[in-house]
C-alpha positions as CSV (number, residue, x, y, z in Angstrom):
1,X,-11.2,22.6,5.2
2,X,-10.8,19.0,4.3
3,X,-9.6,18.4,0.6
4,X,-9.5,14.9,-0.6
5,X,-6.8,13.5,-2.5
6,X,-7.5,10.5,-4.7
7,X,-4.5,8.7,-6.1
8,X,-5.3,7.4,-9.4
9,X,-2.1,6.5,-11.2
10,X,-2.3,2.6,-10.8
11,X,-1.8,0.4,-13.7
12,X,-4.2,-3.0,-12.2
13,X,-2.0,-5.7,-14.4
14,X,-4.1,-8.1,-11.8
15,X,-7.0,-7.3,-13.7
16,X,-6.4,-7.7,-17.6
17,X,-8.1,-8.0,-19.8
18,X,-10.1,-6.0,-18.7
19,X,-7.8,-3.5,-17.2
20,X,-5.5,-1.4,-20.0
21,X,-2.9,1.0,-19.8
22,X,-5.0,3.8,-20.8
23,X,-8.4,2.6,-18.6
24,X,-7.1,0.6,-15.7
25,X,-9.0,-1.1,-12.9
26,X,-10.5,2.2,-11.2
27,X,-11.5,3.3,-14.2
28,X,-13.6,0.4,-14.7
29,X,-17.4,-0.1,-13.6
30,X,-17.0,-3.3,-12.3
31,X,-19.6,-2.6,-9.8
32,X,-22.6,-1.5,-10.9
33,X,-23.1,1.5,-13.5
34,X,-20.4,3.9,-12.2
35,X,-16.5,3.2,-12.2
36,X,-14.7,3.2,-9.2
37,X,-13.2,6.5,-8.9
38,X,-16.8,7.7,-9.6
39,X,-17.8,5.7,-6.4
40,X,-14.6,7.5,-5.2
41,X,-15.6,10.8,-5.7
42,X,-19.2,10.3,-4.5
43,X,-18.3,8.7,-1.6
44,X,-16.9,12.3,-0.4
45,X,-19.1,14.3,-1.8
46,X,-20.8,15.3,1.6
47,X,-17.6,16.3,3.6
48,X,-16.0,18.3,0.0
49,X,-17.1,19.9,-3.0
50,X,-15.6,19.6,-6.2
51,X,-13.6,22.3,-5.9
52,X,-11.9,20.7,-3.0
53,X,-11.3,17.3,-4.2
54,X,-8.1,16.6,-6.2
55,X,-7.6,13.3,-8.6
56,X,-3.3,12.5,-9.3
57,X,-3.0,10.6,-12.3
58,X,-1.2,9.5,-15.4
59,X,-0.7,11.1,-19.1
60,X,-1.7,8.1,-20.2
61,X,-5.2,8.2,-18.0
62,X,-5.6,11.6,-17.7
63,X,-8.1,12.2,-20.7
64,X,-10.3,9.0,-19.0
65,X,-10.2,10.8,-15.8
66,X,-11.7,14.3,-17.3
67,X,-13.8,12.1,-19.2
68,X,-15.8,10.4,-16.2
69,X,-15.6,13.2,-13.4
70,X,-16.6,15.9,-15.8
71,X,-17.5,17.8,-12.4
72,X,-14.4,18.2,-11.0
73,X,-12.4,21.9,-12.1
74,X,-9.6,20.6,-14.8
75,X,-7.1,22.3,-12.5
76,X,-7.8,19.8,-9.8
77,X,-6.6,16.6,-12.0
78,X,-3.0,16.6,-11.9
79,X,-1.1,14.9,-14.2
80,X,2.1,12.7,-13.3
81,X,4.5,12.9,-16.2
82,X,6.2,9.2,-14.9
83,X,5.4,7.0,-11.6
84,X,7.4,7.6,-8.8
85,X,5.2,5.8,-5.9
86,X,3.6,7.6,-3.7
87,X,5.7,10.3,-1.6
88,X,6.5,12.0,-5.2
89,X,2.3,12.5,-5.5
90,X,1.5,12.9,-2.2
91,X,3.9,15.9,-2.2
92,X,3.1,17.6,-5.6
93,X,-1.3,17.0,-3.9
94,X,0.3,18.8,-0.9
95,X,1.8,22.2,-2.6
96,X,-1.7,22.8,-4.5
97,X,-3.9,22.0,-1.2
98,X,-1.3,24.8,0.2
99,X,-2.0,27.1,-2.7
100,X,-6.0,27.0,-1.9
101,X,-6.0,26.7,2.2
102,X,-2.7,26.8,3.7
103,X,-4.4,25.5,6.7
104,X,-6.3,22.6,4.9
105,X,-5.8,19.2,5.4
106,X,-5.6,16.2,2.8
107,X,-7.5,12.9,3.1
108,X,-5.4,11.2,1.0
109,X,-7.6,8.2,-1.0
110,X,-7.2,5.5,-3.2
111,X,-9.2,5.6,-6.4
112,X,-10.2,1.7,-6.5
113,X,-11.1,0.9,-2.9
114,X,-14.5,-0.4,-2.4
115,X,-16.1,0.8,0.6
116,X,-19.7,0.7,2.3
117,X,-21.6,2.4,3.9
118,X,-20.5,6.2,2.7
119,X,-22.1,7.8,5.7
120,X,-19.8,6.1,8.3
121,X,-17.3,5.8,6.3
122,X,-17.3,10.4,6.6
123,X,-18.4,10.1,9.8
124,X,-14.6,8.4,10.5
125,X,-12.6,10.9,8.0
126,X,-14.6,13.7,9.2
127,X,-12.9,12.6,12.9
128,X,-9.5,12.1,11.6
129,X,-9.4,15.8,9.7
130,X,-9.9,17.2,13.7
131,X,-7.0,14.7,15.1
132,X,-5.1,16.5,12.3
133,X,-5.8,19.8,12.7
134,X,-5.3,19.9,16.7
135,X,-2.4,18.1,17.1
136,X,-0.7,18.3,13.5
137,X,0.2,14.8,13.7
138,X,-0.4,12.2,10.2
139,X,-3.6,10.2,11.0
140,X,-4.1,6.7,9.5
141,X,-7.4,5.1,9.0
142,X,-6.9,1.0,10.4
143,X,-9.7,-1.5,9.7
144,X,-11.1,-3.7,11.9
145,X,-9.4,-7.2,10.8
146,X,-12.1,-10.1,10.5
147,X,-10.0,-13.0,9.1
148,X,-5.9,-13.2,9.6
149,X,-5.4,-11.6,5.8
150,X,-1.4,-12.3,4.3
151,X,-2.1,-9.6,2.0
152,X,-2.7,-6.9,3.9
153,X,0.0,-4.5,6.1
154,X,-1.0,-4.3,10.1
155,X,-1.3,-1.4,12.1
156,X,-0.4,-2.0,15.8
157,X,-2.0,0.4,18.0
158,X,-1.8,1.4,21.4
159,X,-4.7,1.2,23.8
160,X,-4.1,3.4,26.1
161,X,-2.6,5.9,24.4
162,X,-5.3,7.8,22.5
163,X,-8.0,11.4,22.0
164,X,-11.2,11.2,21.0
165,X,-12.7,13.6,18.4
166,X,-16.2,13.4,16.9
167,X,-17.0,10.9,19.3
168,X,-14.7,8.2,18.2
169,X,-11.0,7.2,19.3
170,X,-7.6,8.0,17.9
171,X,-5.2,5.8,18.7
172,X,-1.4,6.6,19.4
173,X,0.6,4.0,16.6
174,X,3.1,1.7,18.0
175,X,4.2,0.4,14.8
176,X,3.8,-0.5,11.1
177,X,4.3,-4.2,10.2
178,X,4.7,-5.6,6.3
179,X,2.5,-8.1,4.7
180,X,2.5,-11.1,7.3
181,X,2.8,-15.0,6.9
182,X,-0.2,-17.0,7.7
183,X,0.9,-17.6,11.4
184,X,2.5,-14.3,12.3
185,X,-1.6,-12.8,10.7
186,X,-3.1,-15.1,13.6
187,X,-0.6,-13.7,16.1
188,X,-1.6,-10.2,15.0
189,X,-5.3,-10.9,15.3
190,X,-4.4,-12.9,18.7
191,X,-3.5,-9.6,20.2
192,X,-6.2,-7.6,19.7
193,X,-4.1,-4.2,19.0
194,X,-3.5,-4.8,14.9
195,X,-5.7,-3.2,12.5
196,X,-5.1,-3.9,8.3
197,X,-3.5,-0.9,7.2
198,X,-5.8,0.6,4.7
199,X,-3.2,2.8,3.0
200,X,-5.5,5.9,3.7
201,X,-3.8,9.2,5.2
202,X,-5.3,12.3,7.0
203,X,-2.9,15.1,7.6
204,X,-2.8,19.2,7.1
205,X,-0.5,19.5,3.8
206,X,2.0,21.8,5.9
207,X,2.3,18.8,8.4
208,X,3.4,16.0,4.9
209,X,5.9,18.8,3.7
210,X,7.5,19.4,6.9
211,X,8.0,15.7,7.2
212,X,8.9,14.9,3.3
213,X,11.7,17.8,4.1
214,X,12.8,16.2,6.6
215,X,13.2,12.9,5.6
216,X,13.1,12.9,1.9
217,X,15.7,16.2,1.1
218,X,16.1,15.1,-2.8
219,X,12.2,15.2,-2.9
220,X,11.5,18.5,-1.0
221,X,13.8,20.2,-3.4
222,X,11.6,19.1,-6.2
223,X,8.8,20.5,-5.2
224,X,10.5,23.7,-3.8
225,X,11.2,23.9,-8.0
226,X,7.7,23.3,-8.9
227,X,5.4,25.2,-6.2
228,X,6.3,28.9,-7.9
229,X,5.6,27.6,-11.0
230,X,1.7,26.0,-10.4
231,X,-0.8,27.9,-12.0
232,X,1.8,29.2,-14.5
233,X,3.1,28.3,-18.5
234,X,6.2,26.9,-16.9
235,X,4.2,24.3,-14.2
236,X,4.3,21.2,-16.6
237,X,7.9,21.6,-17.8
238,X,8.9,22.2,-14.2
239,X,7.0,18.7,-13.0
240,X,8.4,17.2,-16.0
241,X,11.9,18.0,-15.0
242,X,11.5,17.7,-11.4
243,X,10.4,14.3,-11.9
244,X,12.8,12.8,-14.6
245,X,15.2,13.3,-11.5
246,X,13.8,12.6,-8.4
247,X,13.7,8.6,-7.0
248,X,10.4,7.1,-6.3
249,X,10.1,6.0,-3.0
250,X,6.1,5.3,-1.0
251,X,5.1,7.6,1.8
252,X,5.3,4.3,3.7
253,X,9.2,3.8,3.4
254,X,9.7,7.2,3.1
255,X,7.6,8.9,5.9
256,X,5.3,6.9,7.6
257,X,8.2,4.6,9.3
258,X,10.4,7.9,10.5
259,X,7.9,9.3,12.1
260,X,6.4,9.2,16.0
261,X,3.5,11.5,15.8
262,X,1.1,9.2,13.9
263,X,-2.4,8.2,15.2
264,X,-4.8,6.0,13.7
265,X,-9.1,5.7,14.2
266,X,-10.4,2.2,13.8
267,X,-12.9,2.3,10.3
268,X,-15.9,0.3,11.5
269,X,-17.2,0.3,8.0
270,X,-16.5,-2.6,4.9
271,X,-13.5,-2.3,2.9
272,X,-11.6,-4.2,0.5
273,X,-9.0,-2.9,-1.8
274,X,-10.6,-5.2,-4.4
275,X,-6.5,-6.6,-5.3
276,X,-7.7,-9.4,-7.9
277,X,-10.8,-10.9,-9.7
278,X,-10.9,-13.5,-6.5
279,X,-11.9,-10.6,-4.7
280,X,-14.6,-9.3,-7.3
281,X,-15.9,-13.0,-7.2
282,X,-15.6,-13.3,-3.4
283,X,-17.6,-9.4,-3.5
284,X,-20.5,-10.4,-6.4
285,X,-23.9,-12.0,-6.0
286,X,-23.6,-15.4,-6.7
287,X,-26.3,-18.1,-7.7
288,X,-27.3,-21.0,-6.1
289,X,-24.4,-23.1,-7.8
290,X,-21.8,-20.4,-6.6
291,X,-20.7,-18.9,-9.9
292,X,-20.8,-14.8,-9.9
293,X,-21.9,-13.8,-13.2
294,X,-21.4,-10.6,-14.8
295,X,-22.8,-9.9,-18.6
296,X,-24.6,-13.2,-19.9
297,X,-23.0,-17.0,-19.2
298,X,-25.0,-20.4,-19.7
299,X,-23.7,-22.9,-16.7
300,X,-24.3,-26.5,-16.8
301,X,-22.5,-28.3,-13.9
302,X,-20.1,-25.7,-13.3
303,X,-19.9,-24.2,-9.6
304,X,-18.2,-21.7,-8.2
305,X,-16.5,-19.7,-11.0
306,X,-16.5,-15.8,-11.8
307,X,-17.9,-15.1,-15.3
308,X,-17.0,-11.7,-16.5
309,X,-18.7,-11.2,-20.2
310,X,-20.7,-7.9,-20.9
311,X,-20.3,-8.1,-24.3
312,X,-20.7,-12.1,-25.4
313,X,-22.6,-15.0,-24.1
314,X,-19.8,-17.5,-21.9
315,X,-20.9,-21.2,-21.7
316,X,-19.3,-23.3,-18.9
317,X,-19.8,-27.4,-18.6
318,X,-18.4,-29.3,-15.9
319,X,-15.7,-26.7,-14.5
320,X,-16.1,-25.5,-11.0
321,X,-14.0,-22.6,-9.5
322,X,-12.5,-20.4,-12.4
323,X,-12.0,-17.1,-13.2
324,X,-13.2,-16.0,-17.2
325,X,-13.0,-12.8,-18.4
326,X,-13.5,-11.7,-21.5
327,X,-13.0,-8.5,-23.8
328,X,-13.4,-7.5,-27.4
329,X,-9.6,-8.8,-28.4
330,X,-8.8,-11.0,-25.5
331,X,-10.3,-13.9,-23.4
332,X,-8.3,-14.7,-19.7
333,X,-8.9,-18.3,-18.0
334,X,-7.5,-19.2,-14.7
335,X,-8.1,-21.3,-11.4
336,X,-9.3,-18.8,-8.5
337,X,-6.6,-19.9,-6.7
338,X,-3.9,-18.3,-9.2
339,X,-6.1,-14.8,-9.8
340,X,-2.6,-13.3,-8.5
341,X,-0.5,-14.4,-10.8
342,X,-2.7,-12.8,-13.6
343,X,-0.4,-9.9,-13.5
344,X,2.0,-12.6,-14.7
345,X,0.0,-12.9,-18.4
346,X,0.9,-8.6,-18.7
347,X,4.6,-9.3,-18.1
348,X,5.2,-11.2,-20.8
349,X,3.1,-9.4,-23.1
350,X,5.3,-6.4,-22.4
351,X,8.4,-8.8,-23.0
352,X,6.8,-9.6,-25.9
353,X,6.1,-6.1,-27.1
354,X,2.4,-6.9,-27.6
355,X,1.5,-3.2,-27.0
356,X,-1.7,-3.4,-28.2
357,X,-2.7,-6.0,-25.5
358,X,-1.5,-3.6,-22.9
């Protein structure tokens, strides 16, 4: 049985003001009508039910994510009591898959990717769940790179090393590589055996907590404490104890680069982790004078800027290539070219203790 794990816990500073502590990026609908852990969910919902798909998230979030998947068991939306990068919510996803299907294995998702179509996008997932399950290795899902990307991780891949399942190829993974410079992207894309590392994991939840045991200890004794409590009055003191101790650490660091078993199927499908409003600008319908515009905006020999207004009318004259967003108690302005370093403006609200800003 395939249970799908969506990791919800991000904050998305890169996308104030829009984005707040207690509704961040993927609970936004920045495209279209539904949010993007909605798009999330329905993405899945032909390979799992609602019964089968968990949601990890915040305290902060949590009554957001009830709020907008209203069809998912309240049981299945498991609240983090503090961040502690991914292994920590892998792991705690992993002991409640094993309490439903000890055999089942996690597709482990994140809540704010934007991907197209669904029905390949299964097609791939469904694949990987039977690499999983037959050789109880971790499977990776690698996109097909079209551009040398610097802010991406690589997966290199071995060609002639590999199964097939469902019709498509798993490769055997050589090796993880970090975020690259402009050059050593080109190399990668040179070579022909690099994928962009999508950050989405397909593994049976035995197979993460034999691995987290052996190479996170501190960790695995966490969640030894917690798993006899789930389902019980003592579960969210236990997390909450458990995870005032333990370090946080990502699966990447502290699984994913120990361990030799790991395959990865190439994901002919679109998909962008959507990591700034550049790339919601670069994503949107724009019109014939290049500027994306979302809610109402009167342009006058402006070009090529990303107007995000739903609830006022935004007036641009002779400016080309910014980024304006806008909200009830806050209005952002920058160059495209700096969208990254919005992240910057939350940071020094924080310093300045401007909490309701955050």
């Amino acid at each position: 049985m395939i249970y799908p794990v969506i990791m919800a816990g991000g904050s998305g500073t890169r996308f104030w003001p829009r984005s707040r502590a207690h509704r961040p990026k993927q609970l936004l609908n920045i495209f279209g009508e539904h949010t993007m852990i909605q798009h999330t969910v329905n993405r899945i919902t032909s390979i799992a039910k609602p019964s089968e798909i968990l949601v990890v998230t915040n305290q902060a979030q949590a009554s957001e994510v009830h709020r907008q998947l209203p069809q998912l068991p309240s049981p299945n939306i498991l609240v983090e009591p503090v961040g502690r990068n991914t292994a920590p919510c892998i792991g705690l996803a992993a002991l409640h898959v094993m309490e439903k299907d000890p055999n089942g294995v996690m597709v482990v998702l994140a809540a704010d990717h934007l991907i197209t179509p669904d029905d390949v996008f299964c097609k791939t997932v469904e694949a990987a769940a039977e690499v999983a399950l037959r050789t109880e290795a971790c499977v990776t899902i690698g996109i097909v790179p079209t551009r040398p990307e610097t802010g991406y991780g690589y997966i290199q891949f071995i060609e002639n090393e590999s199964l097939e399942a469902r019709g498509e190829k798993a490769y055997r993974v050589k090796t993880f590589a970090e975020k690259p410079n402009l050059e050593t992207a080109k190399s990668f894309i040179a070579t022909g055996d690099f994928l962009w590392n999508s950050g989405m994991f397909v593994w049976k939840a035995s197979t993460i907590l034999r691995l987290i045991e052996m190479h996170l200890p501190e960790l695995y004794e966490g969640l030894v404490e917690i798993k006899p409590t789930i389902g019980t009055a003592d579960y969210t003191a236990t997390v909450d104890q458990v995870y005032r101790r333990i370090k946080g650490i990502s699966i990447d660091y502290g699984v994913m680069e120990h361990t030799k078993e790991v395959y990865v199927l190439k994901g002919h499908f679109r998909w962008n982790d959507v990591g700034s409003w550049e790339e919601v600008y670069q994503l949107s319908n724009k019109d014939e004078n290049g500027n994306a515009v979302i809610g109402q905006a009167v342009c006058i020999e402006a070009n090529n800027s990303l107007l995000f207004s739903p609830g006022k009318t935004i007036a641009l004259v002779g400016v080309s290539d910014l980024i304006v967003v806008e909200t009830e108690d806050a209005l952002m302005i920058c160059p495209r070219d700096r969208a990254q370093d919005v992240k910057k403006i939350v940071e020094t609200l924080q310093a300045q203790k401007k909490n309701e800003l955050l």
